[in-house]
C-alpha positions as CSV (number, residue, x, y, z in Angstrom):
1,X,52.0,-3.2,-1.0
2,X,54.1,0.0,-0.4
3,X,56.7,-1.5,-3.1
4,X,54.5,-1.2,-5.7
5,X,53.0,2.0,-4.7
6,X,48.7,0.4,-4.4
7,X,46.6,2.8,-2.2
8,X,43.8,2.6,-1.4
9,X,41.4,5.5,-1.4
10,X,37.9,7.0,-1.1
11,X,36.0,8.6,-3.9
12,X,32.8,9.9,-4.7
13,X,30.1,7.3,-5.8
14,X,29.2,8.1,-9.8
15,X,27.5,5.4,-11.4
16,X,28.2,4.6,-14.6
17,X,25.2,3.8,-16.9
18,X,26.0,0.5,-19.0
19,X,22.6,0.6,-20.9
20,X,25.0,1.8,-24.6
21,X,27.7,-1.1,-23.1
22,X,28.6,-4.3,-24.9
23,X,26.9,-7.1,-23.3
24,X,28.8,-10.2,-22.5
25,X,27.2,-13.3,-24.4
26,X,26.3,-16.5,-22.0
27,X,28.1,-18.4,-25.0
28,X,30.9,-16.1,-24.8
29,X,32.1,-17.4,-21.6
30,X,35.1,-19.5,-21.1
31,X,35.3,-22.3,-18.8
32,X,39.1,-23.3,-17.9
33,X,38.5,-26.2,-16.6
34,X,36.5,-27.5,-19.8
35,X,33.1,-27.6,-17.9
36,X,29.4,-26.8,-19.4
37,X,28.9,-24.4,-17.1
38,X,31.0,-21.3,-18.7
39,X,28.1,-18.6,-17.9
40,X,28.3,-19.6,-14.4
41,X,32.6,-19.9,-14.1
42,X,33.6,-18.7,-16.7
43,X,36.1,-16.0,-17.9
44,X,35.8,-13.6,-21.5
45,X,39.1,-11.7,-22.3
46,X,39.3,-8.4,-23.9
47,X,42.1,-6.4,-24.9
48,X,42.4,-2.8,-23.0
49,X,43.4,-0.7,-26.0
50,X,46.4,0.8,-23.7
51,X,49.2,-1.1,-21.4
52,X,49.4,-0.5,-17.3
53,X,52.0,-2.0,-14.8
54,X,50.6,-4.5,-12.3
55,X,52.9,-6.3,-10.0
56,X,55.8,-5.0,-11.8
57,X,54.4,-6.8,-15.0
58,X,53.5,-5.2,-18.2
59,X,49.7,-6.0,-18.7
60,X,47.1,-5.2,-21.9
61,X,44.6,-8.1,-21.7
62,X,41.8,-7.8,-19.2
63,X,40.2,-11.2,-18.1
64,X,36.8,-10.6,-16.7
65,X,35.5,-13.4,-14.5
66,X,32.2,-14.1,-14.1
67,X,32.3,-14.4,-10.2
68,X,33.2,-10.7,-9.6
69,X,37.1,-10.7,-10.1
70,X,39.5,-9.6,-12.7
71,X,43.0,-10.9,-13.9
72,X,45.2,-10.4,-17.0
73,X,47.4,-12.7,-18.4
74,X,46.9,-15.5,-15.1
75,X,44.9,-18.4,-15.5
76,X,41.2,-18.8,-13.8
77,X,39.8,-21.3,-11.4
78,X,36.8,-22.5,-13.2
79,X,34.5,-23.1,-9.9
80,X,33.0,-20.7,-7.8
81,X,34.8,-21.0,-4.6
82,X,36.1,-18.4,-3.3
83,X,38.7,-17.4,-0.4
84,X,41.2,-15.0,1.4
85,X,43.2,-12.3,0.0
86,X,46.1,-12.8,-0.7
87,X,46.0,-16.6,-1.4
88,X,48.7,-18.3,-3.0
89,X,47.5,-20.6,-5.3
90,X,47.6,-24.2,-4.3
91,X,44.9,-26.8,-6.6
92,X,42.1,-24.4,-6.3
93,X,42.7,-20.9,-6.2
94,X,43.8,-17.8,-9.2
95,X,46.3,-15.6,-8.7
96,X,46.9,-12.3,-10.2
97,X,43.6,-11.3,-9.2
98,X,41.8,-7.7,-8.7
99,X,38.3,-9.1,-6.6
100,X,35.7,-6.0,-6.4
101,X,33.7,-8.3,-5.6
102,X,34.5,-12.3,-5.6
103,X,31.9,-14.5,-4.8
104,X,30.4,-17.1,-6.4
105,X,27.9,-15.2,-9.1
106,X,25.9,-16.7,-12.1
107,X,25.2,-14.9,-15.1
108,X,23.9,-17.4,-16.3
109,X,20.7,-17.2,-14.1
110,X,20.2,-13.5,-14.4
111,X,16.4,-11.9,-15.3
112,X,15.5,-9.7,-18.2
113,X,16.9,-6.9,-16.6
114,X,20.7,-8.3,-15.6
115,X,23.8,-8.8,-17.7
116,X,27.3,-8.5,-17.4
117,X,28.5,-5.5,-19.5
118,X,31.9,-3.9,-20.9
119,X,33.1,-0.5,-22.8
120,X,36.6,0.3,-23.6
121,X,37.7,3.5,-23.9
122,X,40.6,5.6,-24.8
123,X,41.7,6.0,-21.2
124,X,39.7,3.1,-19.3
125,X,37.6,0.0,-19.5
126,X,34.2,0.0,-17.6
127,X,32.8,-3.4,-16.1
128,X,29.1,-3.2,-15.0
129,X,27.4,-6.7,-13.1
130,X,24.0,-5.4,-13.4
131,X,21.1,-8.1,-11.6
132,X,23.6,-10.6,-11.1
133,X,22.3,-13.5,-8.7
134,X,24.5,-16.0,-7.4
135,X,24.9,-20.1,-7.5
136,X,22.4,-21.9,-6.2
137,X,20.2,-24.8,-6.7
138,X,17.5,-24.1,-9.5
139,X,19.3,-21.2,-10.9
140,X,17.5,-18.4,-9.4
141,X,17.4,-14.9,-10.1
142,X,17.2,-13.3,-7.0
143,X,19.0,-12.4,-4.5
144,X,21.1,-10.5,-7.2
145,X,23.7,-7.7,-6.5
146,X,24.8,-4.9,-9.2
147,X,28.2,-3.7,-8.9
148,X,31.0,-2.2,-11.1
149,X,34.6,-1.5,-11.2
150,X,37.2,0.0,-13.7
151,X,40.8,-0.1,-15.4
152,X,42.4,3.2,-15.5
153,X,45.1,3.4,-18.3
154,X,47.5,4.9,-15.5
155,X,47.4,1.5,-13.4
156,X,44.4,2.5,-11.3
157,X,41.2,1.1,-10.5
158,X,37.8,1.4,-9.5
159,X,35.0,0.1,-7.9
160,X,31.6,1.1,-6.8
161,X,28.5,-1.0,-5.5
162,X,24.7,-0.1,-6.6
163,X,22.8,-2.9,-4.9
164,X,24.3,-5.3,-2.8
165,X,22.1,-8.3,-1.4
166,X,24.2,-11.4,-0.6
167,X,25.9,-13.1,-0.8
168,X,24.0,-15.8,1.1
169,X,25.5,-18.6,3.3
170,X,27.9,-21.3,1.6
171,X,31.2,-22.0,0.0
172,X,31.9,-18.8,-1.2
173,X,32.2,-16.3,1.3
174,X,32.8,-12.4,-0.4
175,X,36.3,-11.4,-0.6
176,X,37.5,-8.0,-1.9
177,X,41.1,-7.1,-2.7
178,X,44.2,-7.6,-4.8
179,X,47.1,-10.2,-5.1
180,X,50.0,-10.4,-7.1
181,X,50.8,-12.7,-9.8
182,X,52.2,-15.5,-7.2
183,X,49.6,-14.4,-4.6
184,X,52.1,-13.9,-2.2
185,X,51.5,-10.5,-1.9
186,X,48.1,-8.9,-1.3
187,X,45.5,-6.7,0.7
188,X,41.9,-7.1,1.7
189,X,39.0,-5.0,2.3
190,X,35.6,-5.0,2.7
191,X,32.4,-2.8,1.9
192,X,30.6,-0.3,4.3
193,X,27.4,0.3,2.0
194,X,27.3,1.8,-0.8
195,X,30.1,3.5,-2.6
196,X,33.8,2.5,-2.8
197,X,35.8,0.1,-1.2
198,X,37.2,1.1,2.0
């Protein structure tokens, strides 16, 4: 990633408090694929209130999925599967992708206490996965993980973990990373507790 100048570095665990965040609707969910199921796979778009440069493209829209990765203007995979970074796309993959922490989640499911949350402000946007549990059988709420990651209006990002448990065994192992627009270019990492993607 050395031509497009993507680091990756430490930094000191600060949570963010969501409670004053907007919370993201289960109806305001987009499925891609046209399935039912949009609080489960589904994407919500926001604009950033500011432009960065990713890949060598000119972005302002943030796409939030609700399995625990980001794109911009690329289009979503509307299931839950999940796989290596970087992974071109072939019939069942996205592209374009920021993954803080891609597995597949379910919003959907969440208790009382979860819900996926956004704030835009003048130099970032803030996304917090509070409670979230993942897909399985009868919807439940637990295991859930709370995560949260960032958009810097100078190109950077952020991500920090508050309470990982998961994912459990499946189809959709956890990856963490970025890819360009083509996902032919990309780097993966992983998480050593709590704090910031090493």
């Amino acid at each position: 990633l050395e031509e497009f100048l993507w680091t990756v570095q430490t930094q000191a665990y600060s949570w963010i408090d969501p409670s004053g965040h907007t919370e993201i609707a289960d109806t305001d969910w987009v499925n891609q694929e046209g399935h039912d199921h949009h609080a489960d796979d589904g994407t919500f778009g926001i604009e950033m209130g500011f432009t960065i440069t990713y890949f060598g493209v000119e972005e302002s829209v943030l796409q939030i999925s609700t399995n625990g990765y980001f794109t911009f203007s690329n289009a979503h995979w509307g299931w839950g599967n999940s796989y290596a970074i970087p992974h071109p796309t072939s019939w069942n993959a996205v592209d374009g992708m920021v993954a803080p922490y891609w597995t597949d989640l379910n919003p959907g499911a969440r208790g009382d206490s979860g819900g996926v949350y956004y704030n835009i402000e003048a130099d970032r946007v803030v996304v917090s996965f509070v409670q979230i549990p993942y897909w399985m059988a009868g919807d439940p709420i637990e295991p859930h993980s709370t995560f949260q990651y960032g958009i810097n209006s100078d190109g950077s990002f952020f991500c920090q973990y508050a309470d990982l448990n998961g994912p459990p065994p499946g189809y959709a192992p956890l990856s963490i990373g970025l890819e360009s627009g083509d996902g032919t270019i990309g780097t993966g990492g992983s998480i050593r507790g709590r704090g910031a993607i090493e």
